[in-house]
C-alpha positions in Angstrom: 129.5 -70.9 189.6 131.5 -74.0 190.3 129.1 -75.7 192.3 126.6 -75.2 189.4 128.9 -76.5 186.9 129.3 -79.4 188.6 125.3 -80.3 188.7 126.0 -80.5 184.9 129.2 -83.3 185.8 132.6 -83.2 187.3 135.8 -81.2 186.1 134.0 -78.2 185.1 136.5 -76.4 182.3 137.9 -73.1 183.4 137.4 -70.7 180.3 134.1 -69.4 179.1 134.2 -71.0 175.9 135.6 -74.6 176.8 132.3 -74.0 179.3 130.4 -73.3 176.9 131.3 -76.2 174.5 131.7 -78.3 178.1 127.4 -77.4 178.5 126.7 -77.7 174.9 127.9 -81.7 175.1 126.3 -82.6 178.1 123.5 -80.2 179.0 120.4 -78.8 177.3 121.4 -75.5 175.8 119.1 -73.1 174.3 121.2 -70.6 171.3 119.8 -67.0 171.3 120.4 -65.0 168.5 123.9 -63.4 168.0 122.3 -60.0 167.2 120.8 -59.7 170.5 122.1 -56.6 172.2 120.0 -56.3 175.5 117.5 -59.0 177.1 114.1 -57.9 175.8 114.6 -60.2 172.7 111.5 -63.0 172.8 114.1 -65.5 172.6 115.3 -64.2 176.5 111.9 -65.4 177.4 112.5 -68.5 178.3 115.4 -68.0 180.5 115.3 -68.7 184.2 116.6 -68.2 187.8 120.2 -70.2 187.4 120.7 -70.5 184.1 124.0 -69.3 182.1 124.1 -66.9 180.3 127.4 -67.0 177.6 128.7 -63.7 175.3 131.1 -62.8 173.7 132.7 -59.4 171.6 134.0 -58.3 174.7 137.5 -58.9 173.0 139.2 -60.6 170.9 140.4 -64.2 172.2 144.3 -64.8 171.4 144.7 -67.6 173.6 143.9 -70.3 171.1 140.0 -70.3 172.4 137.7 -72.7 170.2 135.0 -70.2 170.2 135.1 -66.4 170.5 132.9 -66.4 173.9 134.4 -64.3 176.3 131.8 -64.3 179.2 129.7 -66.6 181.1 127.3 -65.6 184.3 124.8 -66.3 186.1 121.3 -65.3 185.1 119.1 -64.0 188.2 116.4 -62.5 186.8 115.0 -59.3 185.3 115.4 -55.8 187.4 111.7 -55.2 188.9 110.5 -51.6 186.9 109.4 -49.2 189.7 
């Protein structure tokens, strides 16, 4: 995910949220709904191979975070139904 990051600029941050507000300055970023809970959401749509993919209520932050987001990865596409 580092190399990625560094498409974006140098000195990628190191928490999810400081990436998050890292992308948010100097990247396109498209918000999906807090509510979402899974991926079939229309606003998921427009995601593609590569792009990140932040979350957060995995826990509760008590490191001083600016933003409860707990979780950044990689999106790679949707499971093919058989």
């Amino acid at each position: 995910m580092h190399l990625i990051l560094h498409k974006v600029g140098p000195n990628p941050p190191h928490t999810a949220s400081d990436k998050f507000l890292w992308i948010r300055e100097k990247s396109k970023l498209h918000l999906v709904v807090n509510t979402a809970k899974d991926t079939t959401p229309e606003s998921f749509a427009e995601l593609q191979l590569g792009d990140l993919v932040f979350w957060s209520g995995s826990y509760v932050p008590t490191d001083g975070q600016k933003m409860n987001i707990t979780h950044v990865g990689i999106f790679l596409g949707y499971e093919k139904k058989r």
